[in-house]
DOVEX-78972 format. One record per residue (C-alpha): chain; residue number from 1; x, y, z; residue in three letters. Coordinates in Angstrom, 1 decimal. Example, Ala and Ser with C-alpha at 12.3 -4.5 7.8 and 13.67 -1.06 7.14 Angstrom:
! DOVEX-78972
+-------+------+--------+--------+--------+------+
: chain : resi :   east :  north :     up : resn :
+-------+------+--------+--------+--------+------+
:     A :    1 :   12.3 :   -4.5 :    7.8 :  ALA :
:     A :    2 :   13.7 :   -1.1 :    7.1 :  SER :
+-------+------+--------+--------+--------+------+
! end
This chain:
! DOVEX-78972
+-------+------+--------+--------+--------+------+
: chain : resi :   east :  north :     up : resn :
+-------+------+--------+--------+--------+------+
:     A :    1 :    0.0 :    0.0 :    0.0 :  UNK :
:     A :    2 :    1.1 :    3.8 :   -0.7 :  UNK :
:     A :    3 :    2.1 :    5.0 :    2.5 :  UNK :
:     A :    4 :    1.4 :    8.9 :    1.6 :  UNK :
:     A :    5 :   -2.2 :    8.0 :    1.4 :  UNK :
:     A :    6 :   -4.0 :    8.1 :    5.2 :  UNK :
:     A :    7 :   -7.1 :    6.8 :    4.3 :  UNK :
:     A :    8 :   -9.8 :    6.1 :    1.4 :  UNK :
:     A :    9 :  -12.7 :    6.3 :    0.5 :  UNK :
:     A :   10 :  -15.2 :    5.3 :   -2.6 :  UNK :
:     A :   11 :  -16.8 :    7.6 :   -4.8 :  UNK :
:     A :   12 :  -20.3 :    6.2 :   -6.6 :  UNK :
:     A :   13 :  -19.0 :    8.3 :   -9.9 :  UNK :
:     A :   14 :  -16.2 :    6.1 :  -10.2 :  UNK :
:     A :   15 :  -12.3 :    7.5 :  -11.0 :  UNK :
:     A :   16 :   -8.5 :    6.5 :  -11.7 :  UNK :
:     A :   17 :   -5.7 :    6.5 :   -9.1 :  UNK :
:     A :   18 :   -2.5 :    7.9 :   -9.9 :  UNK :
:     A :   19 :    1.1 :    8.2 :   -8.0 :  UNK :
:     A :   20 :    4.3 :    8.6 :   -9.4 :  UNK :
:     A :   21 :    5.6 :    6.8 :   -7.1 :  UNK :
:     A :   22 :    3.9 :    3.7 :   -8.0 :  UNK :
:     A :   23 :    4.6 :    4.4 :  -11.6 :  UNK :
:     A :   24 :    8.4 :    3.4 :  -11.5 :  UNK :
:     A :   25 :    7.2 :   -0.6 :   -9.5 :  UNK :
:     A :   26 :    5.9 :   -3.6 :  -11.7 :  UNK :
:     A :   27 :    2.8 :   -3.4 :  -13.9 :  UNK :
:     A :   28 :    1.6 :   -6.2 :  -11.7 :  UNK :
:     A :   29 :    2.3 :   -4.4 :   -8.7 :  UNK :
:     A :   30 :    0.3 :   -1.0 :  -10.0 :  UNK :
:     A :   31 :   -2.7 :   -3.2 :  -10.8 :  UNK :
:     A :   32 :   -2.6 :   -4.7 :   -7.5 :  UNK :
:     A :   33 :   -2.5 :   -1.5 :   -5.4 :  UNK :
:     A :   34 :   -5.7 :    0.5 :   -7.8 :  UNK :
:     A :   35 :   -7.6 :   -2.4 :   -6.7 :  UNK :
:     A :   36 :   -7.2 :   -2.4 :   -3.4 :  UNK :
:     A :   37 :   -7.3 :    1.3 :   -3.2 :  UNK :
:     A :   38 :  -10.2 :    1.6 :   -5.0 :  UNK :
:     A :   39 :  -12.5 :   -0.9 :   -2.8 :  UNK :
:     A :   40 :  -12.1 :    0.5 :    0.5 :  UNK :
:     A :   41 :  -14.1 :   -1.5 :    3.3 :  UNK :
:     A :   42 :  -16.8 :   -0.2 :    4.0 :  UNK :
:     A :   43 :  -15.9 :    1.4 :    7.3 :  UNK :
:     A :   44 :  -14.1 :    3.9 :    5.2 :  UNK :
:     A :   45 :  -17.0 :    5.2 :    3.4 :  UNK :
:     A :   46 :  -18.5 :    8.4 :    4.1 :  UNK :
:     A :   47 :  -22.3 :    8.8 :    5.9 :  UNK :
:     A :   48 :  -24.7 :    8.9 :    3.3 :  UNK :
:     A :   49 :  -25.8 :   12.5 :    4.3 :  UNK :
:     A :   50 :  -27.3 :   14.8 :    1.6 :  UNK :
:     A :   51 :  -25.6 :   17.8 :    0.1 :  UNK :
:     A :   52 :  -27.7 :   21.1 :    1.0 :  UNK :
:     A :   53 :  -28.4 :   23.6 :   -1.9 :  UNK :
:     A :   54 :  -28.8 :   21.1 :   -4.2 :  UNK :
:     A :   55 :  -31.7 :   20.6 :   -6.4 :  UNK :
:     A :   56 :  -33.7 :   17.7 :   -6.4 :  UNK :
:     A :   57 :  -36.1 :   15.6 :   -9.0 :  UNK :
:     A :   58 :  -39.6 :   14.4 :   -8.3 :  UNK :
:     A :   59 :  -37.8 :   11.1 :   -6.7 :  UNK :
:     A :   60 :  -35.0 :   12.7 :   -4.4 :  UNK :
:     A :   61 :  -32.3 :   12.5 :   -7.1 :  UNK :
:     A :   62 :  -29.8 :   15.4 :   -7.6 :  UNK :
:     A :   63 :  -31.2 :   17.2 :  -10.5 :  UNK :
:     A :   64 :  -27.4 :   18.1 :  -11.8 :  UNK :
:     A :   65 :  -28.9 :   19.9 :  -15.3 :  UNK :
:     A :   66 :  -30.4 :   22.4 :  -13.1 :  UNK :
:     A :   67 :  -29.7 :   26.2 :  -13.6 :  UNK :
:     A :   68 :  -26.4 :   26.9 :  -11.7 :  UNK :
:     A :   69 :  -26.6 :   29.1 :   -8.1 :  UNK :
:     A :   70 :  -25.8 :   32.2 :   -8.0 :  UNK :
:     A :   71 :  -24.2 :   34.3 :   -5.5 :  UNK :
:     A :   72 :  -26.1 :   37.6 :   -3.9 :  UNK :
:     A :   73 :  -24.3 :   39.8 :   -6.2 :  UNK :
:     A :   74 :  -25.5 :   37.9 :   -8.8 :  UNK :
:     A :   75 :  -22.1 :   36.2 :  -10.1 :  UNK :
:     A :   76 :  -22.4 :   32.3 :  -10.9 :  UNK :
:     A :   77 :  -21.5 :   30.3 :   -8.0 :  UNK :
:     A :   78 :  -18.4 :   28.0 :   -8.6 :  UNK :
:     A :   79 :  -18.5 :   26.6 :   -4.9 :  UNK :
:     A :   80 :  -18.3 :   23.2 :   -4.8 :  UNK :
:     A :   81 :  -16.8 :   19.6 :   -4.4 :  UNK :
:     A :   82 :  -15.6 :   19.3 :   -8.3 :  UNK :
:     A :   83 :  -14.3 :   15.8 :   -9.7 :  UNK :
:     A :   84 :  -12.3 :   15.6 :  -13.1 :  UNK :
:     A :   85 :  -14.6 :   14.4 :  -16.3 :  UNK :
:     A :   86 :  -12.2 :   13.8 :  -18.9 :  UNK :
:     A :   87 :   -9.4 :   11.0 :  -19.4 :  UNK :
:     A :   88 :   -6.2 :   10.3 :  -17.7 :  UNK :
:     A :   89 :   -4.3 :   10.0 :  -21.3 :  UNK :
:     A :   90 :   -2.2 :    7.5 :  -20.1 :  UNK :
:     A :   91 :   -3.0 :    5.6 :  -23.7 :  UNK :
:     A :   92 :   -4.7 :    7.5 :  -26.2 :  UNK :
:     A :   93 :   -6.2 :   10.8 :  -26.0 :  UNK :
:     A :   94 :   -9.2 :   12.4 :  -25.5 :  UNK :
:     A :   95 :  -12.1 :   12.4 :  -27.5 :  UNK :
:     A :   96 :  -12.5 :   14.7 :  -30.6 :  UNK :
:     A :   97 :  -13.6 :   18.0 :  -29.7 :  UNK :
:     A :   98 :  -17.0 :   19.1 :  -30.4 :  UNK :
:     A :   99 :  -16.3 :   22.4 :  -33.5 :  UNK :
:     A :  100 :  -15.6 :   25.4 :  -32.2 :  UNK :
:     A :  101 :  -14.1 :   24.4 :  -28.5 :  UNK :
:     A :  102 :  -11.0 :   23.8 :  -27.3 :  UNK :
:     A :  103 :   -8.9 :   20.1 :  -27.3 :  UNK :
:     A :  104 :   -9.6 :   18.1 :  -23.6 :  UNK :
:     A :  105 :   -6.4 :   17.8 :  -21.7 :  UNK :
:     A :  106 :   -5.5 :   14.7 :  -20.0 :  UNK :
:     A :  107 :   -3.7 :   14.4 :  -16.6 :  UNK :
:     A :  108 :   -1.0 :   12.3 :  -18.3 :  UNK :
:     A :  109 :   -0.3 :   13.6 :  -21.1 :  UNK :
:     A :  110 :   -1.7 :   17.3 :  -22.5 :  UNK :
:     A :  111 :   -0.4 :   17.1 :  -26.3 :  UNK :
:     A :  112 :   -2.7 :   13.9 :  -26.7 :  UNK :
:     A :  113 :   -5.5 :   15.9 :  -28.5 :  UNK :
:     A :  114 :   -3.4 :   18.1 :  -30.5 :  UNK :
:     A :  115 :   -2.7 :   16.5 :  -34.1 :  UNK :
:     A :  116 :    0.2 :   18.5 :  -34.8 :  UNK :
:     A :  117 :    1.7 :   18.2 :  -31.0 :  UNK :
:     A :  118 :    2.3 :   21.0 :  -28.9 :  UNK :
:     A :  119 :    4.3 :   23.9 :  -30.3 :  UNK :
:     A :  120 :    7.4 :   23.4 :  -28.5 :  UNK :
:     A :  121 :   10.8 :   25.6 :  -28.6 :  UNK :
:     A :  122 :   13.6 :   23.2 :  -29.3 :  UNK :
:     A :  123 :   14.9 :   23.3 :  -25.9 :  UNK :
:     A :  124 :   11.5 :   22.1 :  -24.3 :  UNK :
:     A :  125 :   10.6 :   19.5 :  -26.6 :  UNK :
:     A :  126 :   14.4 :   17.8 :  -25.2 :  UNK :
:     A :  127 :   13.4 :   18.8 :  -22.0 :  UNK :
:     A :  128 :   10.2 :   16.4 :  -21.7 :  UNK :
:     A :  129 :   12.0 :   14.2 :  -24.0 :  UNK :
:     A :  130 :   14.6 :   13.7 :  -20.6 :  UNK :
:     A :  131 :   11.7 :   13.5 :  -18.4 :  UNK :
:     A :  132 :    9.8 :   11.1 :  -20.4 :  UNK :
:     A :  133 :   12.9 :    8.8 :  -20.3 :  UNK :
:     A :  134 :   13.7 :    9.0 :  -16.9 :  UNK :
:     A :  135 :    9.9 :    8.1 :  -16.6 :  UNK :
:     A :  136 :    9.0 :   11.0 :  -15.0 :  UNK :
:     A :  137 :   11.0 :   10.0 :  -11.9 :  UNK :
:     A :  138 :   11.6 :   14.2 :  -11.2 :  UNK :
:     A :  139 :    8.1 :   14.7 :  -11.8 :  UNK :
:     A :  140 :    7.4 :   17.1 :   -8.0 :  UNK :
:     A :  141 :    4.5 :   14.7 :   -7.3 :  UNK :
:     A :  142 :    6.9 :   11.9 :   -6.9 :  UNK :
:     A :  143 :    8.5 :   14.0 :   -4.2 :  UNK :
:     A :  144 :    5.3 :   14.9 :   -2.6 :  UNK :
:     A :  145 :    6.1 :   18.0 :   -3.3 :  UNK :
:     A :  146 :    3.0 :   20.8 :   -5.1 :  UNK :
:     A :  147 :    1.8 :   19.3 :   -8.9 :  UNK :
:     A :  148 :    1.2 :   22.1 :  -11.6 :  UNK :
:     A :  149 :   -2.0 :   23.6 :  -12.7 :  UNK :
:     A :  150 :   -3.0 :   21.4 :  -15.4 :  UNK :
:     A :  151 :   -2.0 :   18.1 :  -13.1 :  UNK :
:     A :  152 :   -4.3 :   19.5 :  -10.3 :  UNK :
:     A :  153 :   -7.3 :   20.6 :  -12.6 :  UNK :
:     A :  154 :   -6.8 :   17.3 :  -14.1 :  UNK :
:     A :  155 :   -6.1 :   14.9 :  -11.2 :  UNK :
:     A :  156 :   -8.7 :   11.8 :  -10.5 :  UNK :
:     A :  157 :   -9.0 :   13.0 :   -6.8 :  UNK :
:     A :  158 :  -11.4 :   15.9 :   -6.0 :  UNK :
:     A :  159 :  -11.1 :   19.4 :   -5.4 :  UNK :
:     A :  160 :  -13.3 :   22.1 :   -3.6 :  UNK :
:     A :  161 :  -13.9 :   25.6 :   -4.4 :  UNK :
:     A :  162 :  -15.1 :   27.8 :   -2.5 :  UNK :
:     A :  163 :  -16.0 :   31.2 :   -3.3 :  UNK :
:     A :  164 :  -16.4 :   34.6 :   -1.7 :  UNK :
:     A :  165 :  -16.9 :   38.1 :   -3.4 :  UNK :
:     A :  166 :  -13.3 :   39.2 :   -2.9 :  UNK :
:     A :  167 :  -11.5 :   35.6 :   -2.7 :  UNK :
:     A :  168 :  -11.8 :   32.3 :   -4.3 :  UNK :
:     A :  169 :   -9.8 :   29.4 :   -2.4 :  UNK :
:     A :  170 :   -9.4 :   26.0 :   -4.4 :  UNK :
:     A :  171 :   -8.4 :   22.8 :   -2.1 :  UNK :
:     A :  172 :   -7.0 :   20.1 :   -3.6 :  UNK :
:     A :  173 :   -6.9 :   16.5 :   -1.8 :  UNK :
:     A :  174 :   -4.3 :   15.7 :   -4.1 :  UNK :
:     A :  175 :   -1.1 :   16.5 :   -2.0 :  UNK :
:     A :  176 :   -3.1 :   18.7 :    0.3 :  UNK :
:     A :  177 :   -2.3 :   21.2 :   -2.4 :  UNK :
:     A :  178 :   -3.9 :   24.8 :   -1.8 :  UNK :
:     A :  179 :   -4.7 :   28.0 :   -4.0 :  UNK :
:     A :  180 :   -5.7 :   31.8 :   -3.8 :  UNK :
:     A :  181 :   -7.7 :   33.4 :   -6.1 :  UNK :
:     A :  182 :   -7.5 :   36.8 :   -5.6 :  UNK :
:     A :  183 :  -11.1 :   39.0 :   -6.7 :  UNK :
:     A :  184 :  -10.7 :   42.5 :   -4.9 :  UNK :
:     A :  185 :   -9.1 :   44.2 :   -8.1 :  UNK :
:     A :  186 :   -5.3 :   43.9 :   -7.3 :  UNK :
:     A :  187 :   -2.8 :   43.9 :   -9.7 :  UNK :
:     A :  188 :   -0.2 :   41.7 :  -10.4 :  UNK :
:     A :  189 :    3.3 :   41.9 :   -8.3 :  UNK :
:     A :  190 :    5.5 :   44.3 :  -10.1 :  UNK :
:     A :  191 :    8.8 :   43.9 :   -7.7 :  UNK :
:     A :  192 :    9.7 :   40.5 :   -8.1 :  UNK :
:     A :  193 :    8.3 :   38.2 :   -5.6 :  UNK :
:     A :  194 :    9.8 :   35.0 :   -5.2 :  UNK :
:     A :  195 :    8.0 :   32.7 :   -7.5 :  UNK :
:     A :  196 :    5.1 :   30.5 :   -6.1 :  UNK :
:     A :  197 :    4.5 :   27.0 :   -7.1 :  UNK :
:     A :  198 :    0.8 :   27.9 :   -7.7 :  UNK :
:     A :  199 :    1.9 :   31.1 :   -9.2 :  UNK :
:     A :  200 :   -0.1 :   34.5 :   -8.1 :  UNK :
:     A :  201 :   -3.5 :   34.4 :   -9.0 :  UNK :
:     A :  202 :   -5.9 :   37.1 :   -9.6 :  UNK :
:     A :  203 :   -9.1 :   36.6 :  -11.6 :  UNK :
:     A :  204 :  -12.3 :   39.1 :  -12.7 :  UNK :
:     A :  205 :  -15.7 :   38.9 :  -14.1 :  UNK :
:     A :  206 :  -16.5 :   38.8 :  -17.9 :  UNK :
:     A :  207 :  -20.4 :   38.4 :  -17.6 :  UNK :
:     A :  208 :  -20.5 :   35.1 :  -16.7 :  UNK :
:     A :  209 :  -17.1 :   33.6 :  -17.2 :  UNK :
:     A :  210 :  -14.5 :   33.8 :  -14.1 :  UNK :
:     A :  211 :  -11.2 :   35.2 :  -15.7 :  UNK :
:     A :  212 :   -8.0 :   34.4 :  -13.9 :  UNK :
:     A :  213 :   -4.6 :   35.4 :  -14.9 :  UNK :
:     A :  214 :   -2.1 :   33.5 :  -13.1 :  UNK :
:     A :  215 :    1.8 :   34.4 :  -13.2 :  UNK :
:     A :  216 :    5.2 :   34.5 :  -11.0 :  UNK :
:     A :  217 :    5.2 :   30.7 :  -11.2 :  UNK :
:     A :  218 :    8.8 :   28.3 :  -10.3 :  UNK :
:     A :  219 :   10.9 :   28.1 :  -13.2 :  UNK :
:     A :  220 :   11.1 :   24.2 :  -14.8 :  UNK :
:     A :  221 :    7.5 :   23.6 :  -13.8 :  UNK :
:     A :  222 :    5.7 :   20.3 :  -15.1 :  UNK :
:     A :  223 :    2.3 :   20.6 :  -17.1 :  UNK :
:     A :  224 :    1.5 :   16.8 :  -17.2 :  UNK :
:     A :  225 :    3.1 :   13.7 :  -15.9 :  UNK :
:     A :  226 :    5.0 :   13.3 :  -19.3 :  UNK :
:     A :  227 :    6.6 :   16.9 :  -18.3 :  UNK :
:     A :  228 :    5.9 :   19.2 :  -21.0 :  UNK :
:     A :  229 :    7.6 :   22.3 :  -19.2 :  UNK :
:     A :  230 :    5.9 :   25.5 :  -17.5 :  UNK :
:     A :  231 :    8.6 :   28.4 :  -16.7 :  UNK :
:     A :  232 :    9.1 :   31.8 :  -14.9 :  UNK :
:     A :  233 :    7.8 :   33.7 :  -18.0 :  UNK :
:     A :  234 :    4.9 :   31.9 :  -18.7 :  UNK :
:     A :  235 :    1.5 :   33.1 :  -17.9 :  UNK :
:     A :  236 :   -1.9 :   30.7 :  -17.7 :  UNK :
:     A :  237 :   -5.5 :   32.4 :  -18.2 :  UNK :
:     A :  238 :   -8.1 :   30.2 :  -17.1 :  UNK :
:     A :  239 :  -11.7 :   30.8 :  -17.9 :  UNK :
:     A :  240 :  -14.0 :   29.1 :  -15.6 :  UNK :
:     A :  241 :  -18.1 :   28.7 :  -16.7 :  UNK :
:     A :  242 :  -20.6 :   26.7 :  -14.6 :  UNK :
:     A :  243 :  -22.9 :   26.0 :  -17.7 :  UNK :
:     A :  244 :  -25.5 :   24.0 :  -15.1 :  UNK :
:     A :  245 :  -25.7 :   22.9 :  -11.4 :  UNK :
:     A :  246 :  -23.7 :   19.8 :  -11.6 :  UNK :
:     A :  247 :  -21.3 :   20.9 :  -14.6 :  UNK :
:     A :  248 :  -17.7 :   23.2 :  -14.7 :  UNK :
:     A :  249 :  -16.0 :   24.0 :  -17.8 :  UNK :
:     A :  250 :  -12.4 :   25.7 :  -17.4 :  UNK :
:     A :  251 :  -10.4 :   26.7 :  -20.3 :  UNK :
:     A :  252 :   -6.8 :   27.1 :  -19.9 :  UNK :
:     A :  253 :   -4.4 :   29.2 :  -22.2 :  UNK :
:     A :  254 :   -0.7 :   28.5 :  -21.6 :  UNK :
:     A :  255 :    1.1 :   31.5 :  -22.9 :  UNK :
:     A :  256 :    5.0 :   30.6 :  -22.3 :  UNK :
:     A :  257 :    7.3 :   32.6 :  -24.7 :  UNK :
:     A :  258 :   10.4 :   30.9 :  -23.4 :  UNK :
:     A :  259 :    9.0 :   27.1 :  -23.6 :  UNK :
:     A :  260 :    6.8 :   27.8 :  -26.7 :  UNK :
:     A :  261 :    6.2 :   29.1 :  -29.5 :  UNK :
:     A :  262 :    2.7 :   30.3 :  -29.2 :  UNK :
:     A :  263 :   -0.2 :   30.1 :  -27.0 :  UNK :
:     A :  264 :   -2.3 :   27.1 :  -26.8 :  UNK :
:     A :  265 :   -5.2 :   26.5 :  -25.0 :  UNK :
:     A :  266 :   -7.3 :   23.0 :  -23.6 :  UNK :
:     A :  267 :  -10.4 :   22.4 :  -22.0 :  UNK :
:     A :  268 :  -11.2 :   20.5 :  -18.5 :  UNK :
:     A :  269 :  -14.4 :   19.6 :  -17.7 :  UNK :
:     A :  270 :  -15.5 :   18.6 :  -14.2 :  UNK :
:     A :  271 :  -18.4 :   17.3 :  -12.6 :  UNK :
:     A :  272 :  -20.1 :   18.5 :   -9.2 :  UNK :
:     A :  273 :  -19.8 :   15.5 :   -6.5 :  UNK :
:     A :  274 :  -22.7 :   15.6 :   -4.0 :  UNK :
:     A :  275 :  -24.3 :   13.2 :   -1.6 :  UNK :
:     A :  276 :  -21.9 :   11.2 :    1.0 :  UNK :
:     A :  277 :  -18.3 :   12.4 :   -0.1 :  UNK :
:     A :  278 :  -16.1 :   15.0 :    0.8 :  UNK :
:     A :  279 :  -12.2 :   15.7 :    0.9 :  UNK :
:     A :  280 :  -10.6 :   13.0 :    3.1 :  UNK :
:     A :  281 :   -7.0 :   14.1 :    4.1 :  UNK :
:     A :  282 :   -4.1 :   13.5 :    2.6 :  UNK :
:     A :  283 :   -0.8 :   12.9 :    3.7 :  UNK :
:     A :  284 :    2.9 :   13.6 :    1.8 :  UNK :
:     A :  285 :    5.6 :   14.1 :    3.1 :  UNK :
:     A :  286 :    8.4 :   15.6 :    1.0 :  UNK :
:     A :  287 :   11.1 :   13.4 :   -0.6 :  UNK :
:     A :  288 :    9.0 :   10.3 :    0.3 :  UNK :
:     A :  289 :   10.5 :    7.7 :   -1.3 :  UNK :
:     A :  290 :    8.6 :    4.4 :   -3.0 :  UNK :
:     A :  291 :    9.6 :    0.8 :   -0.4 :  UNK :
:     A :  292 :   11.1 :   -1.5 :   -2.8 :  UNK :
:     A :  293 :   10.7 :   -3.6 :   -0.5 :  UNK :
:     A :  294 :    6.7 :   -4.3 :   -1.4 :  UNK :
:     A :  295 :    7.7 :   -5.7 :   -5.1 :  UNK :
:     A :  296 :   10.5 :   -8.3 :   -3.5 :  UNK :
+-------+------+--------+--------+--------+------+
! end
């Protein structure tokens, strides 16, 4: 068993588990421990209690095509327990996108819905060519240390948003990761902060859409598990939209003059988790290292 993981629960909506750590043991071995993570005894479950605010059908069901709340200054309502709804990408990619939207990213691997691949600079295509190799062995999650953006909005464990008028804080079970959203009007830091792992985040309203404009990242970060690269000079916009109750549609732009040679943007779609399961806690600690000793 993964050590870094305290407890588990199970999740009616189904998902994938995924640790680094894990990746570098036998294929046998990998099977063995997302099977026995994924059926957690039942002790381990949570209380079958009912989400409040949620709208309901004729029968009790959550009615998840519902209009989406609203907060009292009329804003759409992102708060939430959010689960990823696209594919890992470990093999194969996402499915075609519908005309007119964005490519899906995948937790594993983000270029899988591009035909033409991602529009590297030289330098960064060799980069994740060294990671891949190494199989992703430097890859901060196999450190317990904080995952990138795209690995967080992507990752099968669930994160919850909740939102106020001047803040928006995202909370990630995956490596008890943690995230500011900053709403009051602020601009971004002009005397060189020391760079964030989660960057500096400050986002306004465009009718509907949440836009966030997130810079000041760590140089050499990782976008996917593969490890196409994120640097100090990029900068990610993220457009969030709750197009009904139970749905969440964010589309990032990745705009990283030093690892690419334009923009790109993806789309990750999530799905609202209500009824008997919440965050459970997670546990990391930093340069954990894989036990061998469970594959002899």
């Amino acid at each position: 068993m993964i050590a870094c993981r305290s407890s588990e629960r199970s999740r009616s909506e189904g998902g994938s588990f995924y640790n680094p750590l894990v990746k570098r043991a036998a294929a046998a071995i990998l099977a063995f421990v997302a099977v026995f993570l994924l059926t957690p005894p039942v002790a381990a479950q949570w209380p079958r209690q009912q989400t409040p605010g949620v709208p309901r059908n004729a029968d009790g069901s959550p009615n998840l095509t519902a209009a989406a709340p609203r907060t009292p200054d009329d804003k759409p309502d992102l708060s939430g327990l959010w689960n990823y709804a696209g594919v890992l990408g470990f093999r194969g990619g996402p499915p075609p996108a519908p005309p007119g939207t964005p490519v899906e990213a995948t937790f594993w691997n983000i270029e899988a819905g591009f035909k033409e691949g991602l529009p590297f600079q030289p330098w960064a295509a060799e980069l994740r060519k060294k990671r891949m190799d190494a199989n992703s062995k430097d890859n901060p999650d196999a450190a317990c240390l904080p995952m990138g953006h795209m690995q967080l909005h992507t990752h099968s464990q669930p994160r919850k948003i909740v939102q106020t008028k001047d803040l928006i804080v995202i909370i990630y079970e995956a490596n008890a990761g943690l995230r500011q959203i900053f709403l009051d009007g602020r601009a971004a830091p002009a005397n060189d902060p020391q760079p964030w792992w989660f960057g500096y985040s400050r986002g306004w309203w465009e009718g509907d859409t949440l836009v966030v404009e997130t810079t000041g990242f760590r140089d050499e970060g990782w976008l996917d598990v593969n490890g196409a690269p994120l640097t100090s000079a990029g900068k990610l916009i993220e457009r969030f939209r709750r197009p009904t109750f139970g749905r969440l549609e964010i589309d990032v732009t990745i705009d990283d003059p030093k690892a690419y040679t334009r923009p790109w943007t993806v789309r990750v779609n999530q799905r609202l988790l209500v009824d008997g399961t919440d965050l459970i806690e997670f546990v990391c600690l930093e340069n954990q290292k894989f036990n061998g000793a469970a594959i002899k």
